[in-house]
Legacy VTK file of the C-alpha trace (Angstrom):
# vtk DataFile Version 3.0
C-alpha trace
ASCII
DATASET POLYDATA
POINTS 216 float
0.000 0.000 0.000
1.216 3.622 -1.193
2.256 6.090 1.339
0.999 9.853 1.067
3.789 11.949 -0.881
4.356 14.929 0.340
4.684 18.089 -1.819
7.004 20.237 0.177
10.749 20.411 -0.403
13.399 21.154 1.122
15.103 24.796 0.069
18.896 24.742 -0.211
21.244 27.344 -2.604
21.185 30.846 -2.866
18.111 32.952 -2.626
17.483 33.335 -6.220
17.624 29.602 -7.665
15.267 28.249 -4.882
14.081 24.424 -4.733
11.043 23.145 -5.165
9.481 19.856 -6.284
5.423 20.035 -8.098
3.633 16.862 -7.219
0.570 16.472 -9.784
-2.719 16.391 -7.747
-3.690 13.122 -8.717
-0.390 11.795 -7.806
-0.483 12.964 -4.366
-4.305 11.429 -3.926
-3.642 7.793 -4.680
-3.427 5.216 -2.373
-4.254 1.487 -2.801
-2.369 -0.611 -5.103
0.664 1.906 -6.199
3.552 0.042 -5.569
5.947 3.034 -6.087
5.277 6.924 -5.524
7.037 9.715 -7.033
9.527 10.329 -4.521
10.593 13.879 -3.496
13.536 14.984 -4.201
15.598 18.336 -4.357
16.031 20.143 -8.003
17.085 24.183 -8.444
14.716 25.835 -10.347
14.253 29.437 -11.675
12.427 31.724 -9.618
9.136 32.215 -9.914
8.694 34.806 -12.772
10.828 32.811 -14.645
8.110 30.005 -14.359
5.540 32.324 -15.162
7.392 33.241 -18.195
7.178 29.428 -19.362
11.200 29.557 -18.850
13.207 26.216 -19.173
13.825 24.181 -15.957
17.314 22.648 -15.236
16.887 19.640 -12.987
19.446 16.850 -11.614
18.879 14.059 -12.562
21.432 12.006 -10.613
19.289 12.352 -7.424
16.324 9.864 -8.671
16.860 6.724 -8.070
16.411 3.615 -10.549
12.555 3.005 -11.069
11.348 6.090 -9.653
10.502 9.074 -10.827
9.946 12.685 -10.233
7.721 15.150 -11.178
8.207 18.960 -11.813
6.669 22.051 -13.197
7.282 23.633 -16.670
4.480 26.330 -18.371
1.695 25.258 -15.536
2.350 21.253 -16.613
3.269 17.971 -14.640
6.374 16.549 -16.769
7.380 12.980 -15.639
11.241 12.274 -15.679
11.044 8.241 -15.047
14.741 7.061 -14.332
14.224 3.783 -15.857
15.279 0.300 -14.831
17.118 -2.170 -17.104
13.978 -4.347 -17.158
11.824 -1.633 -17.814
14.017 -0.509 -20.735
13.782 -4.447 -22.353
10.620 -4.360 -21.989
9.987 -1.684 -24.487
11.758 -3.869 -27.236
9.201 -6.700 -26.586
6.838 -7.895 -28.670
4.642 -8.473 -25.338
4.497 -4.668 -25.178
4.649 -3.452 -28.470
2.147 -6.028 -30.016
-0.136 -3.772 -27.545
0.683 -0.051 -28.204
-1.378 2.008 -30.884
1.429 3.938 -32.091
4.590 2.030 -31.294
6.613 3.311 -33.277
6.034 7.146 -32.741
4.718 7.887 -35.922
2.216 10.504 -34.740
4.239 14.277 -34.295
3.823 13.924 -30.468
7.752 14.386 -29.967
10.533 16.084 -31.498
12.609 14.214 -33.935
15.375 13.873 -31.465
12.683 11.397 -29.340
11.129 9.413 -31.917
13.151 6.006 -31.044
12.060 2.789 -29.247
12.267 4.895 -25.607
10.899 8.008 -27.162
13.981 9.874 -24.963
17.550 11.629 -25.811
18.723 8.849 -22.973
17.237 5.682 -22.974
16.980 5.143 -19.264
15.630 8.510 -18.534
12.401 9.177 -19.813
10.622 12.370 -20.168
7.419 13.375 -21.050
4.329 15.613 -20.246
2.153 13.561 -17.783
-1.547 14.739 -19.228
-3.854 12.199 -21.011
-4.138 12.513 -24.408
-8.274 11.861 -24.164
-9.264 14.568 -21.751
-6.502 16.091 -20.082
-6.223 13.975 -16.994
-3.418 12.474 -14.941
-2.157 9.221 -15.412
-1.237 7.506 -12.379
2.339 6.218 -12.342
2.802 2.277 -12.228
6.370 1.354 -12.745
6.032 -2.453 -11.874
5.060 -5.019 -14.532
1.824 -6.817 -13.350
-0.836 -8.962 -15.113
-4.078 -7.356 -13.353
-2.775 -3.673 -11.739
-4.783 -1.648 -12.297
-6.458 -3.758 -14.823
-5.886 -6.826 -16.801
-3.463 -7.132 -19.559
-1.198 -4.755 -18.580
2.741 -4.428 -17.993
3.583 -1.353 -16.180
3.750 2.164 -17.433
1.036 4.372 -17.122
-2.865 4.058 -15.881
-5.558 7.017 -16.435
-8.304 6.139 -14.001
-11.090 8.459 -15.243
-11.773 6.721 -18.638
-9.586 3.919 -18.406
-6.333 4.989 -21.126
-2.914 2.833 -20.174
0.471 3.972 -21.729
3.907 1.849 -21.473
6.837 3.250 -19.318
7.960 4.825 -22.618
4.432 7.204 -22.899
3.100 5.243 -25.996
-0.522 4.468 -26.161
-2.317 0.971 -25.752
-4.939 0.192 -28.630
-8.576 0.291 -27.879
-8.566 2.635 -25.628
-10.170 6.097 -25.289
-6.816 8.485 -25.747
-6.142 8.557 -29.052
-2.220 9.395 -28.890
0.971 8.507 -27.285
1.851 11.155 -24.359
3.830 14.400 -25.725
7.559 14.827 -25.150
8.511 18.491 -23.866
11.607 19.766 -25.654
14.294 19.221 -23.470
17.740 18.664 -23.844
20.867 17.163 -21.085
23.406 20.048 -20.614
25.564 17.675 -18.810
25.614 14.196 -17.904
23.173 14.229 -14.651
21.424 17.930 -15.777
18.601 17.898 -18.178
16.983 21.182 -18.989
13.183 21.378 -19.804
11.519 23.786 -22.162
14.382 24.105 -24.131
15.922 21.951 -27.369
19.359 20.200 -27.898
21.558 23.020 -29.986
21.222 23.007 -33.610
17.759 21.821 -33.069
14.399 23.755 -33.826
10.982 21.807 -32.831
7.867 23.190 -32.335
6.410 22.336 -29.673
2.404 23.795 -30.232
2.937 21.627 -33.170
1.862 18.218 -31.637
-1.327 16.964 -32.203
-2.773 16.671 -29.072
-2.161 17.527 -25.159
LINES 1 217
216 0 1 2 3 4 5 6 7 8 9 10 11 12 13 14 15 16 17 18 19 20 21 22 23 24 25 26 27 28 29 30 31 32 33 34 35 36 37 38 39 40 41 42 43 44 45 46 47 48 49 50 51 52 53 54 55 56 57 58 59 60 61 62 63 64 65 66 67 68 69 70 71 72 73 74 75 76 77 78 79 80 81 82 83 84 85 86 87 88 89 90 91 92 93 94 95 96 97 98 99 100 101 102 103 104 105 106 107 108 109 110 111 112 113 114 115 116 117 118 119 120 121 122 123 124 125 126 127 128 129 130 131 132 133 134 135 136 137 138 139 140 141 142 143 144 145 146 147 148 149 150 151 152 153 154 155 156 157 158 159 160 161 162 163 164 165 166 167 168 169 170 171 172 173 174 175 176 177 178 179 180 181 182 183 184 185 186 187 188 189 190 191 192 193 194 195 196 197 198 199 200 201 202 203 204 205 206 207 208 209 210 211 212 213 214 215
């Protein structure tokens, strides 16, 4: 049984680059059968205008642990950055989970071209990706461990939305025959170093459009 997470962090650095962790709402409300919650961690952010401004968000990555993940803010949204296990990362090379998916392969524009690969990430074993349902702008819960009836049957791990029922794979892609229509969207993002990855913003000598997916 899931613990409550809590949604206040700890504040460390200099006055202007303050710390703070966003925990989506539905997130913080489940308990039950989540094995896993988003854990809370520490990550410097830009002030507050800055995040009003839809700036890009720097956050280290090195602090989340292997099959957790974290959530922050970026432009009023939840974006998921998964740190994913070996297993998980097999996984989405099956045939067990991509015989499943709607849109396996990314073809849909619901990433930039830098993120349309098997793990729909610049890194394989970090993922990251704008946690709203594609159907009607709900929050997927988060269920990292592969299981044959959690939530519901004939599933592997990934991602669950509980209002209508839509169930992703731990790399945001869509199951068939259900009601979202698309794989989750990819924020542009891009790692500035080996443990920082900055969100809002795209690798250099890259240009993507972001407004231009199809659906969020």
């Amino acid at each position: 049984m899931a613990n409550s997470a809590s949604t206040t962090a700890t504040h460390e650095g200099e006055p202007t680059r303050r710390d703070f962790l966003y925990i989506a709402t539905a997130t913080v409300a489940v308990v039950g059968t989540v094995a896993t919650l988003v854990p809370l961690i520490d990550q410097m952010n830009p002030d507050a205008s800055t995040l009003a401004a839809g700036g890009p968000v720097d956050v280290d990555v090195s602090k989340i642990a292997e099959g957790s993940q974290i959530v922050v803010r970026w432009r009023e949204r939840p974006i998921w950055i998964y740190h994913r296990s070996k297993q998980t990362l097999a996984m989405l090379q099956s045939t067990k989970d991509t015989s499943l998916l709607s849109d396996p392969n990314s073809e849909e524009p619901q990433q930039a071209p830098y993120a349309k690969n098997w793990h729909r990430s610049i890194k394989p074993e970090f993922g990251v990706l704008v946690g709203i349902c594609t159907h009607l702008g709900c929050i997927p819960l988060f269920y990292p461990n592969q299981s044959a009836t959690t939530p519901v049957a004939n599933w592997i791990g990934g991602y669950f939305c509980p209002c209508h029922g839509s169930k992703y794979d731990a790399a945001g892609r869509v199951y068939s025959g259900v009601p979202a229509p698309y794989n989750l969207p990819v924020p542009p993002y891009h790692f500035l170093n080996d443990t920082t990855v900055r969100i809002g913003e795209d690798p250099p000598n890259s240009a993507w459009d972001f407004g231009s997916i199809l659906q969020l």
